[in-house]
SEVEXGU-952687 format. One record per atom (N, C-alpha, C, O): atom name; residue in three letters; y, x, z. Coordinates in steps of 0.05 Angstrom, whole numbers. Atoms other than C-alpha are relative to their C-alpha. Example, Ala and Ser with C-alpha at 12.3 -4.5 7.8 and 13.67 -1.06 7.14 Angstrom:
BEGIN
atome	residu	y	x	z
N	ALA	-24	18	0 .
CA	ALA	-90	246	156 .
C	ALA	24	18	0 .
O	ALA	24	39	13 .
N	SER	-24	-16	-1 .
CA	SER	-21	273	143 .
C	SER	22	-15	14 .
O	SER	44	-5	18 .
END
This chain:
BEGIN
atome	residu	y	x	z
N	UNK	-18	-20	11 .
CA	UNK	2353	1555	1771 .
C	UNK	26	1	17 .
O	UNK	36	23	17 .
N	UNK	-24	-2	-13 .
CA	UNK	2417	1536	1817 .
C	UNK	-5	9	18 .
O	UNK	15	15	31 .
N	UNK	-5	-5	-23 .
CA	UNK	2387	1558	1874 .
C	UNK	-4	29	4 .
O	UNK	4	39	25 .
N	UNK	-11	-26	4 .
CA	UNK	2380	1630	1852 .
C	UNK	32	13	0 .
O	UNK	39	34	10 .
N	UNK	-29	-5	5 .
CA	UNK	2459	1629	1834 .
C	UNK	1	3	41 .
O	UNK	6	22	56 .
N	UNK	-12	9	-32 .
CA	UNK	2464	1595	1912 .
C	UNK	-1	28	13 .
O	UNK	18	39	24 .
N	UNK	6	-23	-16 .
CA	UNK	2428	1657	1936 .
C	UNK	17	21	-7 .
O	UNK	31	29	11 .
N	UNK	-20	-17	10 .
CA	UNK	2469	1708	1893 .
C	UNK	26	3	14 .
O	UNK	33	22	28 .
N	UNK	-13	1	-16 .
CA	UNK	2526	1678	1915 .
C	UNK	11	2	27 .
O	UNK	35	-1	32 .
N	UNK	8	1	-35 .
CA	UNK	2507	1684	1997 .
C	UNK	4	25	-4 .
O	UNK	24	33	7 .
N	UNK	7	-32	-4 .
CA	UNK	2492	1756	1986 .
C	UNK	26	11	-6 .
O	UNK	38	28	8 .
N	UNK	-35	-20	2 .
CA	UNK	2561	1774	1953 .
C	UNK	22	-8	21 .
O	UNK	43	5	25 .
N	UNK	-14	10	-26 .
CA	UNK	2592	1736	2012 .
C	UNK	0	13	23 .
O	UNK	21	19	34 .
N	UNK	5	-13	-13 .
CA	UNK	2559	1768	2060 .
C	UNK	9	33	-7 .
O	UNK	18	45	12 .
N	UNK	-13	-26	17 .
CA	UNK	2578	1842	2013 .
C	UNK	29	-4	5 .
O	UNK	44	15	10 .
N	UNK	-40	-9	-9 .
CA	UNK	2651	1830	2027 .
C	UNK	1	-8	25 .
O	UNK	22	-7	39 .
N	UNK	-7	5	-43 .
CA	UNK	2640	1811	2103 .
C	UNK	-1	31	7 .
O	UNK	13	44	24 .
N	UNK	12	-23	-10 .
CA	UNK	2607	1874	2103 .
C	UNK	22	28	-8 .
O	UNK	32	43	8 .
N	UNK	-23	-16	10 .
CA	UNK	2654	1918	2054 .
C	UNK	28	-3	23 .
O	UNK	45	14	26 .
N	UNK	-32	-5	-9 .
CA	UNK	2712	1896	2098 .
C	UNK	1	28	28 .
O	UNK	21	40	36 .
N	UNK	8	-19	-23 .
CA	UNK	2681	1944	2156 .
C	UNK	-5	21	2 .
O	UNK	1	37	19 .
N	UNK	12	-31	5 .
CA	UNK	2650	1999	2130 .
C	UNK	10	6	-35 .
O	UNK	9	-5	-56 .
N	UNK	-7	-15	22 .
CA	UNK	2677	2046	2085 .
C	UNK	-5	22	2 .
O	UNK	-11	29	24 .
N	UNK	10	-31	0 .
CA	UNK	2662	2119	2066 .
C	UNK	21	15	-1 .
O	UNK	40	12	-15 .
N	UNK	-31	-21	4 .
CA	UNK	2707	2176	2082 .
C	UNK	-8	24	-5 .
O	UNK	-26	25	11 .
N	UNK	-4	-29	3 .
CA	UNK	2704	2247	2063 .
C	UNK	-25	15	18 .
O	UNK	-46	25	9 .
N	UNK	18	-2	-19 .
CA	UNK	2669	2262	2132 .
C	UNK	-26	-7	5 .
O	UNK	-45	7	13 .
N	UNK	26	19	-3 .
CA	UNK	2619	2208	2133 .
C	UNK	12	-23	-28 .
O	UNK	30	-40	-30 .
N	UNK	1	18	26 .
CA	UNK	2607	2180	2062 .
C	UNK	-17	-23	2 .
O	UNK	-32	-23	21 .
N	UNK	17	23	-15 .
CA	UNK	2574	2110	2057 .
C	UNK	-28	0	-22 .
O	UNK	-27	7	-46 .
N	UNK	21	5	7 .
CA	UNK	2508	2098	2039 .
C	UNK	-8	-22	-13 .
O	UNK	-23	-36	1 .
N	UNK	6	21	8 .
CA	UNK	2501	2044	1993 .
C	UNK	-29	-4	-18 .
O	UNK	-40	14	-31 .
N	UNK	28	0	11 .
CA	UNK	2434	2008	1967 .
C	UNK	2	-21	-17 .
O	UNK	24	-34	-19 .
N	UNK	-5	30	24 .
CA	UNK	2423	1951	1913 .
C	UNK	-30	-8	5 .
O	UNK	-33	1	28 .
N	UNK	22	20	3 .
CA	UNK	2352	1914	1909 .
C	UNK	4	-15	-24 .
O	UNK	21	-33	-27 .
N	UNK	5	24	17 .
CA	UNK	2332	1886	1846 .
C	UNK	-39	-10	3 .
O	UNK	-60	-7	15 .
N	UNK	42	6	2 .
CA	UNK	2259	1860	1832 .
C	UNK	-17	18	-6 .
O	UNK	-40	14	2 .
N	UNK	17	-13	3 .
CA	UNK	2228	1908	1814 .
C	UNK	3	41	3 .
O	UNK	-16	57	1 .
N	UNK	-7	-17	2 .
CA	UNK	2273	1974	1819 .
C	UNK	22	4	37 .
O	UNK	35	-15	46 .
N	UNK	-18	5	-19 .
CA	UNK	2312	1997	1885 .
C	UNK	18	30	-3 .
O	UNK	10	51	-11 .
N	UNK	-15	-23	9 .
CA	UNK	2373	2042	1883 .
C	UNK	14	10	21 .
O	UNK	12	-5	40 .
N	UNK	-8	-4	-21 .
CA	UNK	2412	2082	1930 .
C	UNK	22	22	-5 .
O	UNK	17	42	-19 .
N	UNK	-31	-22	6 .
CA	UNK	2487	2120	1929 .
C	UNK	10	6	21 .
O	UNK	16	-9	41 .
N	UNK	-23	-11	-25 .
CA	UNK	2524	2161	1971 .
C	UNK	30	-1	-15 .
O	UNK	36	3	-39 .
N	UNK	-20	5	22 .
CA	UNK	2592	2149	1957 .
C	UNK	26	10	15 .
O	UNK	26	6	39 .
N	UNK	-27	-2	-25 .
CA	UNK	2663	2172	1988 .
C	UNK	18	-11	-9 .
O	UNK	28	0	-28 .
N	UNK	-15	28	7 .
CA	UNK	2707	2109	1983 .
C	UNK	28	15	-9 .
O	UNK	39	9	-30 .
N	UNK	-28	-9	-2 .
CA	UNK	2774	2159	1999 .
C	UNK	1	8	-36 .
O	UNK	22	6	-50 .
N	UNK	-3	-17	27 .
CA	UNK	2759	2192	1929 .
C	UNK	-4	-20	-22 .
O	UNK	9	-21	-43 .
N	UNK	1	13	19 .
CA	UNK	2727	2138	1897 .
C	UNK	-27	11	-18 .
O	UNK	-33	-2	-38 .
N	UNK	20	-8	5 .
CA	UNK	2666	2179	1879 .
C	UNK	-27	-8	7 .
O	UNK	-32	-22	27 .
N	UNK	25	0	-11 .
CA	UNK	2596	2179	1879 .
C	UNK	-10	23	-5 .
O	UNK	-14	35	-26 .
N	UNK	12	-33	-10 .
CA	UNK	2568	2241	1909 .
C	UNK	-33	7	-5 .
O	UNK	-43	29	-8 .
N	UNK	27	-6	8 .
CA	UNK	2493	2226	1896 .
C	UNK	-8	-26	-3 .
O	UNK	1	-46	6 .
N	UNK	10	29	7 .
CA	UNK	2450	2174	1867 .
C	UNK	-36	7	2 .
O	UNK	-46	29	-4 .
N	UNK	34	1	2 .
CA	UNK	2367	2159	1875 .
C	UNK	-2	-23	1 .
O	UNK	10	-39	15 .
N	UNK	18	15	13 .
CA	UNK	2322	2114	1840 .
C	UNK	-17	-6	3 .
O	UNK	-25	5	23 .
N	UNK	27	-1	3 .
CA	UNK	2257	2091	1829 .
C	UNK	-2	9	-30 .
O	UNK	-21	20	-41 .
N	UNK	-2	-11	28 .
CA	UNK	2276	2106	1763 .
C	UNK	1	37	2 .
O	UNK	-1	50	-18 .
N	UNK	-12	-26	-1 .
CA	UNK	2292	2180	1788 .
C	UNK	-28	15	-19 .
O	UNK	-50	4	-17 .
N	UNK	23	1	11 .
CA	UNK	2243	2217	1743 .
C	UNK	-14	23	28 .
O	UNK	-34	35	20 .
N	UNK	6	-15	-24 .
CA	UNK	2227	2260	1812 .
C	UNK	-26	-13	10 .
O	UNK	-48	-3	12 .
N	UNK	16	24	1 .
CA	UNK	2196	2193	1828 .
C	UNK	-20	-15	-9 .
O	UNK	-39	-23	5 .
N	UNK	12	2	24 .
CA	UNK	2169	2172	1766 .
C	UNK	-24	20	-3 .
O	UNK	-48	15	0 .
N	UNK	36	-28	10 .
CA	UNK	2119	2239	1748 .
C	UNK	-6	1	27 .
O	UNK	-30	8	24 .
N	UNK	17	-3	-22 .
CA	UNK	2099	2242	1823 .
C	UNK	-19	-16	9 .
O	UNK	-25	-31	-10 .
N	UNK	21	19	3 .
CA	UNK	2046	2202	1847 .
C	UNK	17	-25	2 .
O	UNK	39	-29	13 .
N	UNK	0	37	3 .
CA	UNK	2051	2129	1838 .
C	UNK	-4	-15	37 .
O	UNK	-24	-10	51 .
N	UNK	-5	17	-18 .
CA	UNK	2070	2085	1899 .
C	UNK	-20	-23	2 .
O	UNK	-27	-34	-19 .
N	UNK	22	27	-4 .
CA	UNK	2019	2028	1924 .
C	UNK	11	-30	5 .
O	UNK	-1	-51	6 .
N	UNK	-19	17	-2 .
CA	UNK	2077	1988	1934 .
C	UNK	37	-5	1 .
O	UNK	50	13	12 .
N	UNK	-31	-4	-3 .
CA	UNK	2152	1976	1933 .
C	UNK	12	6	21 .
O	UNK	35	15	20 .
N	UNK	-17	-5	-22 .
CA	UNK	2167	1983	2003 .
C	UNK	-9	23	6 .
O	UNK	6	33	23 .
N	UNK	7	-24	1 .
CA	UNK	2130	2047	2001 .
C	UNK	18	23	-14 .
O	UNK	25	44	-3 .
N	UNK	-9	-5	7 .
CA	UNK	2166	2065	1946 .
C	UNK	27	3	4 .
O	UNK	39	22	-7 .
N	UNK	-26	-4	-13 .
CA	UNK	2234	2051	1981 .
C	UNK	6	15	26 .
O	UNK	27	20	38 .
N	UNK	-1	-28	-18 .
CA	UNK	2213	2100	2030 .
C	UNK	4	15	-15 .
O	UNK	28	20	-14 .
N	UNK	8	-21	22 .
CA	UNK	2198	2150	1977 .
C	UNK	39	10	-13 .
O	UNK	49	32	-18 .
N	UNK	-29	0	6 .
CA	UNK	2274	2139	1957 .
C	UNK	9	10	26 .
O	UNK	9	34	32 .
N	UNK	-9	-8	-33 .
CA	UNK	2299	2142	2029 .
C	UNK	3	26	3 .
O	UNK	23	39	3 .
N	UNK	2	-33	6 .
CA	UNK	2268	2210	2030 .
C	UNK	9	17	-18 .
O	UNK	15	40	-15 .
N	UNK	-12	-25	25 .
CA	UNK	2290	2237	1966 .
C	UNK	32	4	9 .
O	UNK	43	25	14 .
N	UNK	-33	-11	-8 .
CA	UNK	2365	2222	1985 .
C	UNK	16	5	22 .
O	UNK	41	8	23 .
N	UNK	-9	-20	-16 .
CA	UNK	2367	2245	2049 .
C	UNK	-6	30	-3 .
O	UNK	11	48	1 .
N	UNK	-7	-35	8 .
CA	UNK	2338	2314	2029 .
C	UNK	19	8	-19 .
O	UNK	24	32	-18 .
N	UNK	-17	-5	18 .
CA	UNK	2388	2312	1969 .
C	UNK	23	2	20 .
O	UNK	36	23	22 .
N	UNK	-24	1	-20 .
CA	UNK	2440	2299	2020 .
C	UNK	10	24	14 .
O	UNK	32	34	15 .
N	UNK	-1	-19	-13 .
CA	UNK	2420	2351	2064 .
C	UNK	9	27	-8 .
O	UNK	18	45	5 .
N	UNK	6	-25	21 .
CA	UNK	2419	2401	2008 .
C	UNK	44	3	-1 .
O	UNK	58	23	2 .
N	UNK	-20	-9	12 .
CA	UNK	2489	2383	1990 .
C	UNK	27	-2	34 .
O	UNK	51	-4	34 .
N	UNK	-14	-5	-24 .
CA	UNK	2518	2386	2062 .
C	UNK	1	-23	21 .
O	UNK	0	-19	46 .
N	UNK	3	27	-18 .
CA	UNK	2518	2311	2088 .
C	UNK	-14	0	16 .
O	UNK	-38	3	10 .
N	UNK	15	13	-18 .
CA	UNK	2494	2295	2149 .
C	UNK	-6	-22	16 .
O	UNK	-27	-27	29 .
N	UNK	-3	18	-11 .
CA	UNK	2522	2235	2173 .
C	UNK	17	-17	-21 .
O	UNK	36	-8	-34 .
N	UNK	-5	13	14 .
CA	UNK	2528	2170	2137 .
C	UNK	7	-19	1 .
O	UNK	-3	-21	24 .
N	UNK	-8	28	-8 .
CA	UNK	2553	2100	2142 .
C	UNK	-25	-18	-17 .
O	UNK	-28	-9	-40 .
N	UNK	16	15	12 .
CA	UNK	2496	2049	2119 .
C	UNK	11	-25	-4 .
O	UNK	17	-39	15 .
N	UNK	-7	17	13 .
CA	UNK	2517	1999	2067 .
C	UNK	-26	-23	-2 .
O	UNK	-41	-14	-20 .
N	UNK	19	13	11 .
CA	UNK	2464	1944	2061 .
C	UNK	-1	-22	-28 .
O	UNK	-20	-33	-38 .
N	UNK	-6	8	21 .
CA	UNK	2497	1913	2006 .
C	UNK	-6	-31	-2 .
O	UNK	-13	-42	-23 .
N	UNK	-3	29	-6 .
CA	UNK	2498	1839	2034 .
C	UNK	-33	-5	1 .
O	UNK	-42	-27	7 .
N	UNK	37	13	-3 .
CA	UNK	2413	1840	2033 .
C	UNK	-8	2	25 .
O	UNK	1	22	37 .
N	UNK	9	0	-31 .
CA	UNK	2381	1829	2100 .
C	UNK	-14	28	12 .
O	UNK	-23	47	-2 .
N	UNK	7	-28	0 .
CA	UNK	2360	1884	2135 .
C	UNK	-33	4	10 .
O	UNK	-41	9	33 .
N	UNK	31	1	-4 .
CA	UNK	2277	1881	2124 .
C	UNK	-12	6	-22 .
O	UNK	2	15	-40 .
N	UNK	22	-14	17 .
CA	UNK	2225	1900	2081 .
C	UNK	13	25	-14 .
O	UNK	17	46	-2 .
N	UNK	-9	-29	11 .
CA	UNK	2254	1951	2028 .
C	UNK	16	10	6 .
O	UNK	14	35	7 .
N	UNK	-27	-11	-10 .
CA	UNK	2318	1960	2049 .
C	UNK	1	19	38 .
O	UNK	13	39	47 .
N	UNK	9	-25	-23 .
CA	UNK	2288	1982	2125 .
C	UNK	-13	19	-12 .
O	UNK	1	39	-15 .
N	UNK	12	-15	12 .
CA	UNK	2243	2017	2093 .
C	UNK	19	27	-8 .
O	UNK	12	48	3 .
N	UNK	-1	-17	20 .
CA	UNK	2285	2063	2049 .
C	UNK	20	14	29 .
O	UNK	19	38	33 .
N	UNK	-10	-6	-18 .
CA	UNK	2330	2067	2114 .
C	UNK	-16	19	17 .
O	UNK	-8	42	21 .
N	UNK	23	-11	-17 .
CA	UNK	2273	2088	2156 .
C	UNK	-4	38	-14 .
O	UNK	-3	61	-4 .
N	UNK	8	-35	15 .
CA	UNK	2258	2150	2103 .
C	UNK	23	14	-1 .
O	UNK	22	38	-1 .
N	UNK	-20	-11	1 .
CA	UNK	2327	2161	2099 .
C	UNK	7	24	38 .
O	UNK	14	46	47 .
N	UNK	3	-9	-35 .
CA	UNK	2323	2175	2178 .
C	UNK	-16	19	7 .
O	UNK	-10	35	23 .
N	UNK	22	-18	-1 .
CA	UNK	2261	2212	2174 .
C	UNK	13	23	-16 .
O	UNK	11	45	-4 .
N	UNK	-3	-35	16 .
CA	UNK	2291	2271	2119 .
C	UNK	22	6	9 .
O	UNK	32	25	-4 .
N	UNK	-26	-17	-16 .
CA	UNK	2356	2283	2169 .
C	UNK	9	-20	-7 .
O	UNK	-13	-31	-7 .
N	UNK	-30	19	6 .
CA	UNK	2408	2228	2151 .
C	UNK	10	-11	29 .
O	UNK	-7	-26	38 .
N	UNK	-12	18	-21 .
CA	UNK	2451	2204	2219 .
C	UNK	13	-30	-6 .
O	UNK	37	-33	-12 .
N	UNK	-16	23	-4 .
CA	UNK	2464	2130	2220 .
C	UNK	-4	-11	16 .
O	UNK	9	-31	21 .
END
């Protein structure tokens, strides 16, 4: 059980190495992602305002009623893609990528990767 905390704690360490660098402006909003076990999430956000300009899920029900995923990292493509075409829709084209102190492999490339594929510049 302590060595879950250990890890927790690494990741939010690494989240403020990373926060001190990248921030979202107006221009280029940042792209932040979360990872839990079983759900992955993803926000555009513009730091100057303090907003969040768009949000996607696995929860999104877009997601949900469409076909069913064979896997999570599939599925964090599937995200990727949804909120770069949301993006696109609402004018964004260029983004700052937050990884949110998690390494940058399996889902989190992933959702990056789809994000890259439906137009997003990072």
């Amino acid at each position: 059980m302590g060595s879950t905390n250990i890890r927790k704690q690494a990741r939010l360490k690494r989240q403020k190495r990373i926060r001190k660098k990248v921030q979202g402006t107006p221009q280029r909003p940042r792209l932040s992602v979360f990872r839990s076990a079983r759900h992955i999430y993803a926000q555009i956000i513009d730091d100057a305002q303090g907003r969040t300009l768009l949000t996607v899920s696995t929860l999104d029900s877009q997601l949900k009623n469409g076909p069913k995923s064979e896997n999570k990292v599939a599925a964090a493509k599937h995200v990727g893609k949804l909120i770069g075409e949301r993006a696109l829709d609402k004018g964004i084209k260029q983004v700052v990528f937050d990884r949110n102190g998690f390494l940058y492999h399996g889902r989190i490339k992933s959702l990056s990767d789809g994000a890259r594929e439906a137009g997003l510049v990072f």
